[in-house]
C-alpha positions as CSV (number, residue, x, y, z in Angstrom):
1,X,153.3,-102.0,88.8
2,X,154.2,-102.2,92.4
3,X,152.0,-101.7,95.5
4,X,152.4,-101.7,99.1
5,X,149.3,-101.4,101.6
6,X,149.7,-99.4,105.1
7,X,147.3,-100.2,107.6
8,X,146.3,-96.6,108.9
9,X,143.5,-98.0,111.7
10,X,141.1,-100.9,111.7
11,X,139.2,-99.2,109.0
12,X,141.4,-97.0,106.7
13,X,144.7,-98.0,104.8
14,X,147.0,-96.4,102.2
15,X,147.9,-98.0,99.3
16,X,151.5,-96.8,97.6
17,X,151.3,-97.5,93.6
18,X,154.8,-97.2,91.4
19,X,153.9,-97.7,87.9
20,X,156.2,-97.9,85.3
21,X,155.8,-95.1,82.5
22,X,155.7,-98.4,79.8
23,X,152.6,-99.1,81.7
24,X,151.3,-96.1,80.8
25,X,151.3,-96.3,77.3
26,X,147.7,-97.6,76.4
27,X,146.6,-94.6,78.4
28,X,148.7,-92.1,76.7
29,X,147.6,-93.8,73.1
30,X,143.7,-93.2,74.7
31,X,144.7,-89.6,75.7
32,X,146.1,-89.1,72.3
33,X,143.5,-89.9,70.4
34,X,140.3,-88.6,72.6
35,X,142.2,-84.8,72.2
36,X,142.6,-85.8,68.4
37,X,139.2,-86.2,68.6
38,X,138.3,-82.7,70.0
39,X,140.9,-80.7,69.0
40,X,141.2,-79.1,65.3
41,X,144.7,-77.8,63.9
42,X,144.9,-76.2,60.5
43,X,146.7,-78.0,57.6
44,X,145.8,-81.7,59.5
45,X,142.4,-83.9,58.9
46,X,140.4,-84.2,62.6
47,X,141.7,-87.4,64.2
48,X,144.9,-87.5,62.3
49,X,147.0,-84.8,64.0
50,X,150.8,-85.9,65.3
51,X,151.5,-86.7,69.0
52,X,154.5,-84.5,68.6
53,X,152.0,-81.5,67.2
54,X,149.4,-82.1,70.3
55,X,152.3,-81.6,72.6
56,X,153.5,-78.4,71.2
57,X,150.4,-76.7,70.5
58,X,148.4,-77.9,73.6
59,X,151.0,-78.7,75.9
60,X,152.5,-82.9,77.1
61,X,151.3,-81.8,80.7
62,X,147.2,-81.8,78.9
63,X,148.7,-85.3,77.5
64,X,149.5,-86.7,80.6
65,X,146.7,-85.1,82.6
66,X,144.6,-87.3,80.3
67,X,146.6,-90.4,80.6
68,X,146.6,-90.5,84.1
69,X,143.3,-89.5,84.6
70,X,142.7,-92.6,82.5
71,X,145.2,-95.3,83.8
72,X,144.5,-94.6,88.0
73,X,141.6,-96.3,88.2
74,X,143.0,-99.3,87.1
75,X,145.9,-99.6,88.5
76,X,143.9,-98.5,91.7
77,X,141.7,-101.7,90.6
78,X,145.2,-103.6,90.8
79,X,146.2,-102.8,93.9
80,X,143.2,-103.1,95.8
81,X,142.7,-107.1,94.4
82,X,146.3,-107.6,95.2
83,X,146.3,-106.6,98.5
84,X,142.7,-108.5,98.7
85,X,141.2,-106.1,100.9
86,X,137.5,-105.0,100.8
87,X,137.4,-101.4,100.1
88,X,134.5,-99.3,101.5
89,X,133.8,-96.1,99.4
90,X,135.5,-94.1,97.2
91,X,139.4,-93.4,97.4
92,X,140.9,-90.3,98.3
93,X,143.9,-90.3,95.5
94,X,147.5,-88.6,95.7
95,X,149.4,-88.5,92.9
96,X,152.8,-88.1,94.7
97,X,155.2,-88.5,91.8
98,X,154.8,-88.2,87.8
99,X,158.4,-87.9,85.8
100,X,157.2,-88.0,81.9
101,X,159.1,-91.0,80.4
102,X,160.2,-92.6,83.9
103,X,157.5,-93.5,86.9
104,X,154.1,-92.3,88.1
105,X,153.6,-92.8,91.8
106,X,150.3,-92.1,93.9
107,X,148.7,-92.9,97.3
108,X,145.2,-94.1,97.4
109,X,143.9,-93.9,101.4
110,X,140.0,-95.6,101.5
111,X,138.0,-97.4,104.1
112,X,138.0,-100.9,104.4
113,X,135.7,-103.5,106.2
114,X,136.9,-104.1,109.6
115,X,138.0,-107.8,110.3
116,X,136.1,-109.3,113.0
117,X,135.7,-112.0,115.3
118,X,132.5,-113.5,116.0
119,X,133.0,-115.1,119.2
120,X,130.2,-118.1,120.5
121,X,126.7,-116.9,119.7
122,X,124.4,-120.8,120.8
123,X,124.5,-119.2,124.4
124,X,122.1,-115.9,123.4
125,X,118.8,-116.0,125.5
126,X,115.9,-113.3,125.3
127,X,112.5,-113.1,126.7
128,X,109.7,-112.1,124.4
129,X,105.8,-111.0,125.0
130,X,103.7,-114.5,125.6
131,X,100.8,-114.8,122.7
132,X,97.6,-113.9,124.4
133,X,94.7,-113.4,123.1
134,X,91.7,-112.0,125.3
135,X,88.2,-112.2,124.9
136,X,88.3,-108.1,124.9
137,X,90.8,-108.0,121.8
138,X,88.1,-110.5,120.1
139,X,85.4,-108.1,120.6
140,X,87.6,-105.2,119.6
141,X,88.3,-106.9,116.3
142,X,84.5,-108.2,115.6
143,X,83.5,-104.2,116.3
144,X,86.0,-103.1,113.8
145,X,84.1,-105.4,111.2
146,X,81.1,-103.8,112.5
147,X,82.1,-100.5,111.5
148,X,83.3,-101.4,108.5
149,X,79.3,-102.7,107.7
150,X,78.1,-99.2,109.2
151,X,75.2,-97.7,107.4
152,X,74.4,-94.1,107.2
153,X,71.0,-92.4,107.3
154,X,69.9,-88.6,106.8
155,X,68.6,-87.4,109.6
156,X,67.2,-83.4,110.6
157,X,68.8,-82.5,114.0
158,X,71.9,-81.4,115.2
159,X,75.2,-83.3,114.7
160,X,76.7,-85.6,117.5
161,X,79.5,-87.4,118.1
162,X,79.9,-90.5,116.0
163,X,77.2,-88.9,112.8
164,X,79.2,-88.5,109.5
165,X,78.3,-84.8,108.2
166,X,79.1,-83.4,104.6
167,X,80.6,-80.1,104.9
168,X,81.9,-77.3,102.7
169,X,85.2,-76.3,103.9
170,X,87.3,-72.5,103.4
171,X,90.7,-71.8,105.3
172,X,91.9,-68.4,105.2
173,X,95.4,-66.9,106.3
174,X,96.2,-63.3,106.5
175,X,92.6,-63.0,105.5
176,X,93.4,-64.1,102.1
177,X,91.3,-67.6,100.8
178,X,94.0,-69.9,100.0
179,X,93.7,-71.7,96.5
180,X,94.1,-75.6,97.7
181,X,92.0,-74.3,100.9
182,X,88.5,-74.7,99.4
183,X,86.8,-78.1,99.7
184,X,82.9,-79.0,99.1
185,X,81.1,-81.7,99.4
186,X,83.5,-83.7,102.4
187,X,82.3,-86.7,104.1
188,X,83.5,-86.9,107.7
189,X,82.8,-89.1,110.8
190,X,82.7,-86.6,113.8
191,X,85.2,-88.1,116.3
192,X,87.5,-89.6,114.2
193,X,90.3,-87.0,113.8
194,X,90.8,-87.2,110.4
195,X,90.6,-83.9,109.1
196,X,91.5,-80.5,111.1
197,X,92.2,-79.9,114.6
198,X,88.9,-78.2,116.3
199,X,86.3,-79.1,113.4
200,X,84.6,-81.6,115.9
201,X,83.6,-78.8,118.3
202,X,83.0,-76.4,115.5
203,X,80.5,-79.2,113.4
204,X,79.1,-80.5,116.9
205,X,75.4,-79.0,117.3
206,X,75.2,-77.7,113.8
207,X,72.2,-78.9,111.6
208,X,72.4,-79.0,108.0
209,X,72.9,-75.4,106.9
210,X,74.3,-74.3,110.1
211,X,78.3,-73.0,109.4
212,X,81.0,-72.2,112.2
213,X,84.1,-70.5,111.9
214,X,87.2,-72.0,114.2
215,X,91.0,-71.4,114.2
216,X,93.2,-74.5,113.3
217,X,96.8,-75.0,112.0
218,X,96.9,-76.5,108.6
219,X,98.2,-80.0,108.1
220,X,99.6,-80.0,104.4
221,X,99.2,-78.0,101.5
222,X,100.6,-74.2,100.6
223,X,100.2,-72.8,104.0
224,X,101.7,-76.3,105.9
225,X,102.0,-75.2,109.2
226,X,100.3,-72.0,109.6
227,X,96.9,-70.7,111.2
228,X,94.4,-70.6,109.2
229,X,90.6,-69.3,110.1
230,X,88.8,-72.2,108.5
231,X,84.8,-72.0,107.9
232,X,82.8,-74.9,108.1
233,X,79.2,-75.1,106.5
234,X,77.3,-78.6,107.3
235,X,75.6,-79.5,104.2
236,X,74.0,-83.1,105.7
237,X,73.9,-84.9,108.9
238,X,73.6,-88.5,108.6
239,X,73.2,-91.1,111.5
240,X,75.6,-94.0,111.5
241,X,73.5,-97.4,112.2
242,X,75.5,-100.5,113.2
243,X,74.0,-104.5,112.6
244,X,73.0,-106.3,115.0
245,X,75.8,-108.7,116.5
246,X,74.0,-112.1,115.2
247,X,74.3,-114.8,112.8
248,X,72.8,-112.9,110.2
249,X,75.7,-110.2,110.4
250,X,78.4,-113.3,110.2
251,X,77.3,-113.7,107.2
252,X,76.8,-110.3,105.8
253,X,80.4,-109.7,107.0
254,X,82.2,-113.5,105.8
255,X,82.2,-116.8,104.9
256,X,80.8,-117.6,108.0
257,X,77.4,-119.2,109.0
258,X,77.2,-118.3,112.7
259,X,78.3,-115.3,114.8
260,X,80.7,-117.6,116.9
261,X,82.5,-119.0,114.1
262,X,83.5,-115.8,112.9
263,X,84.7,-114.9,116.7
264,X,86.7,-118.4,116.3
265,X,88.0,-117.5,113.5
266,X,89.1,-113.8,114.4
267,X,90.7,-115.6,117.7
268,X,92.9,-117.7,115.2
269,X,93.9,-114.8,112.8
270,X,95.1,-112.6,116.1
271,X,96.9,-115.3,117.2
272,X,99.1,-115.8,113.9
273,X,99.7,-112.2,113.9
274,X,101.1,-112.1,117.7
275,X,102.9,-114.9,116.6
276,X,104.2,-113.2,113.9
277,X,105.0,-110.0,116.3
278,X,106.7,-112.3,118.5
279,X,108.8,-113.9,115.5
280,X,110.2,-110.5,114.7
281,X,110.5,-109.2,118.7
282,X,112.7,-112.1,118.8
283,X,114.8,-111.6,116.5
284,X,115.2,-108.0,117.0
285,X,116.5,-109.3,120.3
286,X,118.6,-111.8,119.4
287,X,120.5,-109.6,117.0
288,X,120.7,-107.0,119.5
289,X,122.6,-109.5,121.7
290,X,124.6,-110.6,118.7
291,X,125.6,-107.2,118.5
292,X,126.7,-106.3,121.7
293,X,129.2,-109.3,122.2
294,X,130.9,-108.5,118.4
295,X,133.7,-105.3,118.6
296,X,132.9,-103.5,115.3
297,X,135.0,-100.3,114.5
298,X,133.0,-98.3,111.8
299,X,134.7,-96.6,109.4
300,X,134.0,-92.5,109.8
301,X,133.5,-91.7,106.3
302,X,130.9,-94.4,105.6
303,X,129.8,-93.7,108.8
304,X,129.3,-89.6,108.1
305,X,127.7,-91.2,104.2
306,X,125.0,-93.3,106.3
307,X,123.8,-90.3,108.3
308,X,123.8,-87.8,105.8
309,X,122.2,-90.5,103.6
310,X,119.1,-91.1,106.5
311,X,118.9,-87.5,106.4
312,X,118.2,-86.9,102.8
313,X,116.0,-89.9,102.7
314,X,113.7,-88.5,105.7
315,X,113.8,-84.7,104.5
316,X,112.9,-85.5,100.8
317,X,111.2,-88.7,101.2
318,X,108.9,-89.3,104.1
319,X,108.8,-85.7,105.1
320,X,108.5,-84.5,101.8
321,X,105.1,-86.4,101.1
322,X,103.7,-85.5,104.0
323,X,104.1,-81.3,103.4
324,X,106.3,-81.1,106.0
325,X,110.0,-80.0,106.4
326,X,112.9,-81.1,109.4
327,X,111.6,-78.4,111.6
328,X,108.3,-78.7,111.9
329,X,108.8,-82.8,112.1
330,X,111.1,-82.3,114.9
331,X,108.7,-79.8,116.4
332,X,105.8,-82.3,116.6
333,X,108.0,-84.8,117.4
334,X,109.2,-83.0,120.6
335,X,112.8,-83.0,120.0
336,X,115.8,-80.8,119.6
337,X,118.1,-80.8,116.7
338,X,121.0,-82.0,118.7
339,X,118.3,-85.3,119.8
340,X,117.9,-86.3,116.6
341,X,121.6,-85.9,115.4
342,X,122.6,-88.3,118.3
343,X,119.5,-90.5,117.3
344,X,120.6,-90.6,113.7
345,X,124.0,-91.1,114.7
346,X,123.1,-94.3,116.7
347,X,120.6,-95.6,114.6
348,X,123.4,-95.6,111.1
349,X,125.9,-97.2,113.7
350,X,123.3,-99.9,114.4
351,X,122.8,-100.5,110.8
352,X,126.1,-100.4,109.7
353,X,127.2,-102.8,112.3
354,X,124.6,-105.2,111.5
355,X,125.6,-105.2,107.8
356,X,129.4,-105.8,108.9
357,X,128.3,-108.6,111.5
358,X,126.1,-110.5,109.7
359,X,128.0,-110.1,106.5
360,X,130.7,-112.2,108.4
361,X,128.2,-114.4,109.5
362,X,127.4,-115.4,105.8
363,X,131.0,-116.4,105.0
364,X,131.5,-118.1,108.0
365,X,128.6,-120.0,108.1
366,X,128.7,-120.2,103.9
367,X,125.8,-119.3,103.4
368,X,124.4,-118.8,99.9
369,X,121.1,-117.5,98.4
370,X,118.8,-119.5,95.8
371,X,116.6,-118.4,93.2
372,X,113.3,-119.5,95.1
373,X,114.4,-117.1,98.6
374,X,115.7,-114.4,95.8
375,X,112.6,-114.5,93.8
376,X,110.4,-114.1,97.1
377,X,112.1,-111.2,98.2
378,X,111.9,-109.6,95.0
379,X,107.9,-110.1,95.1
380,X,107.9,-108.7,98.9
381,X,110.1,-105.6,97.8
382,X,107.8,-104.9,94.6
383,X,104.5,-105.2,96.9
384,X,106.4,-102.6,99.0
385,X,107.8,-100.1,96.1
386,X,104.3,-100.1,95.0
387,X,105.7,-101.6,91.9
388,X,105.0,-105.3,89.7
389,X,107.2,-107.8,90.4
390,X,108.2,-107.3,86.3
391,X,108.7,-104.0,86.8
392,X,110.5,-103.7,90.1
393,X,112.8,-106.9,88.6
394,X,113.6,-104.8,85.6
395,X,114.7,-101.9,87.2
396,X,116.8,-103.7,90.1
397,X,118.6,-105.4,87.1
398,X,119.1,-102.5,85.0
399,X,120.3,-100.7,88.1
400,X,122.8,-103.1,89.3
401,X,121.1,-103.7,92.5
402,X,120.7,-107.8,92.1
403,X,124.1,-108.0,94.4
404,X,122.1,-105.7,97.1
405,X,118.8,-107.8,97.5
406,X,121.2,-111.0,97.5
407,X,122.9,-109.2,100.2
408,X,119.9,-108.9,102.5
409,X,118.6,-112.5,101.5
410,X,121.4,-113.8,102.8
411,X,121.7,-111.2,105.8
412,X,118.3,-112.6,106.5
413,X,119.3,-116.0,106.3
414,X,122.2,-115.3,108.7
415,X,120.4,-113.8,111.1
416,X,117.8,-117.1,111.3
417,X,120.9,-119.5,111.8
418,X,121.6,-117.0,115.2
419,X,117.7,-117.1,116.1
420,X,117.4,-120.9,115.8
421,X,120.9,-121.5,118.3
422,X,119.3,-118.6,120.4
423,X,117.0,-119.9,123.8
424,X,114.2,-118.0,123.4
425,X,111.4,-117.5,126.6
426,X,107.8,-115.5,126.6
427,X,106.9,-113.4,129.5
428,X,105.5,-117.0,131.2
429,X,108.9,-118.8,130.9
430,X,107.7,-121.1,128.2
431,X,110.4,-122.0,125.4
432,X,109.4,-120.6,122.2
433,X,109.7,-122.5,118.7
434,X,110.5,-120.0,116.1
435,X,110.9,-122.6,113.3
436,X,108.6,-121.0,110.3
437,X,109.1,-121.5,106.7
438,X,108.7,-118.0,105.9
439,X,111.7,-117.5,109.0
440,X,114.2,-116.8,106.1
441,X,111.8,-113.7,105.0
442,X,110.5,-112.2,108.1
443,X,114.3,-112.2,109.4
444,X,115.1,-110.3,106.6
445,X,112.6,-108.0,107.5
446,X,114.2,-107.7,110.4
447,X,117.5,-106.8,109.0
448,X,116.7,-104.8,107.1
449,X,114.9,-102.9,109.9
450,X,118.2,-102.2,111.5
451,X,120.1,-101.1,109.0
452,X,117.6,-98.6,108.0
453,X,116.9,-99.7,104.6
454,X,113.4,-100.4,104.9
455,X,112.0,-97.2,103.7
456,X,115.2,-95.8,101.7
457,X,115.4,-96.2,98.1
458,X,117.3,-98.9,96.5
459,X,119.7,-96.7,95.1
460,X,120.6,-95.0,98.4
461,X,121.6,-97.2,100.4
462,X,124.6,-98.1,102.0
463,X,126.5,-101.3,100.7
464,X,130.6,-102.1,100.9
């Protein structure tokens, strides 16, 4: 076999294959015997027909058909580790030549990775929101403990804001009661916006027995999207009562003796997760930088894969749970169809650049990934999937996907060596230390972030 590679633009080239016909014969023997195997001709046992009675009843051109369907992908194979480029995608093939005993000659054009230069990055400097932590975001934090130790009372008067009622609910549309549109017995803290649009002012000044009738547009279900007249019939109206802010509630509420230890302790936990918030704004920064001083060209056809792929994931994913479909989610998001092409377009550039980058990153910083940082993102992607870490490690490995989380490990890791050269600032000038053990980890949350593989399935994503 002989192969020749044409470089067609950063990202595409054409491989040229000449192969032999010798070469060809394990893949005519194959052909041979798979139509043996499906093929019955009188006065011959299946499987032991002639090669010279296949190709005058059904034809050498079936033979060969078979045979070359057969030999291109290796010699494809071939080629591609000859030329030792890293192929993107699937191939478009060509078969430009096949003379039966003599040569078979095709064209295989694909994508390849770009080859890039990454250029100084120690010089990178971003600012990032200072840790503060007021008194106000204390008491907002001890409140919602409060709430949490809320108790509820019947009481007999009309319903206010803040009183949990228990209603019996009926939507209608077109008059007709709709069969998921019946609910009795719902518990439901007036204020909190949790059910329907409009049932605060409908349940507001009803006592129990009282029932309204109000218009709103349903949420989920059958009739996603539509009007519906919805009657509301308050069953019970129960006063919430909140504890007394005091020692006693510190330790109703934790492990805490006194009211201000608890307020210390709340202080401290806010503060590790600002930190933490800063962590990741930082490195979403710094890898912003990182990308602007890289040229990446993307390849179009991976690039048309990655959108189409966001799409599918968003329509029958997120959406998908949720009731809704692209045009009502672009609706109450405010935006035109052409806003959120252009969006989705930037967005898989982004991530497809980041893979390409840091990818780079890996080999020239040869970087590698160990069982311990492998093993820990495992665990943090099976908390995610909602899976067990058995179950989610049985499934990556019967799927193939090992090579991907390795991948975004050491993505991860790649983008910590940039953060840890990078002069970081908060909003007050002061230099920020970003060394964490769990850097590694949160950077890879980062990552993957960007590319946009946070929320797709394993399975869909896009990987070279």
């Amino acid at each position: 076999m002989k192969s020749a590679v044409e470089t067609l633009n950063p990202t595409r080239v054409r491989l040229s294959i000449e192969v032999p016909f010798e070469e060809l014969k394990d893949s005519l023997d194959a052909a041979y015997k798979k139509i043996n195997q499906q093929v019955t001709v009188k006065g011959f046992r299946k499987g032991k027909i002639p090669a010279r009675v296949i190709d005058q009843r059904f034809g050498r051109g079936a033979v060969l058909e078979e045979a070359v369907n057969d030999a291109l992908p290796k010699f494809y194979t071939e080629a591609v580790n000859e030329a030792e480029i890293d192929v993107l995608g699937q191939p478009e093939v060509d078969i430009t030549e096949l003379k039966d005993g003599e040569t078979l000659n095709f064209t295989a054009e694909v994508d390849v990775r770009p080859t890039i230069e990454i250029p100084d990055y120690s010089g990178i400097e971003v600012e990032v929101d200072a840790v503060e932590v007021t008194d106000e975001d204390i008491d907002k934090s001890v409140e919602q403990l409060r709430e949490r130790f809320a108790s509820t009372s019947p009481v007999e008067r009309a319903a206010e804001d803040g009183d949990v009622v228990t209603i019996d609910l009926q939507a209608k549309v077109d008059g007709e009661v709709l069969e998921d549109g019946v609910a009795e017995g719902v518990s439901y803290t007036i204020g909190s916006g949790e059910l329907l649009d409009g049932i605060d002012d409908a349940v507001k000044g009803l006592e129990a027995g009282g029932e309204a009738t109000f218009t709103s547009e349903l949420k989920g279900g059958s009739a996603a999207g539509k009007a519906a007249e919805v009657t509301v019939k308050v069953t019970q109206v129960a006063a919430r009562e909140l504890p007394e802010l005091d020692d006693d509630f510190a330790q109703l509420a934790s492990e805490f003796d006194t009211l201000e230890e608890l307020k210390a302790d709340s202080r401290k936990r806010l503060e590790n997760m600002k930190q933490y918030d800063q962590a990741t704004q930082a490195q979403e920064r710094v890898l912003e930088k990182l990308l602007e001083l890289v040229e990446v060209p993307v390849p179009e056809k991976l690039l048309e894969d990655e959108i189409n792929t966001r799409k599918h994931n968003l329509e029958h994913h997120q959406l998908g749970q949720m009731g809704l479909d692209l045009e009502k989610y672009l609706e109450i998001q405010g935006k035109t169809a052409e806003e959120f092409d252009a969006e989705t377009k930037e967005a898989a550039v982004k991530g497809i650049k980041t893979q390409f980058v840091l990818d780079e990153l890996v080999k020239q910083e040869k970087l590698n990934v160990n069982q311990e940082e492998l093993t820990e993102h495992l665990m943090r992607r099976a908390a995610s999937s909602g899976m067990s870490p058995d179950q989610f490690a049985q499934a990556v490995v019967e799927g193939g996907q090992v090579p991907l989380l390795v991948g975004e490990v050491a993505r991860g890791k790649a983008l910590a060596v940039v953060v840890e050269k990078a002069v970081v600032k908060d909003t007050n000038g002061e230099l920020i230390d970003l060394d964490d053990e769990d850097e590694v980890e949160q950077a890879t949350e980062t990552v993957e972030a960007a590319e946009g593989t946070a929320d797709a399935s394993d399975e869909e994503k896009t990987e070279g």
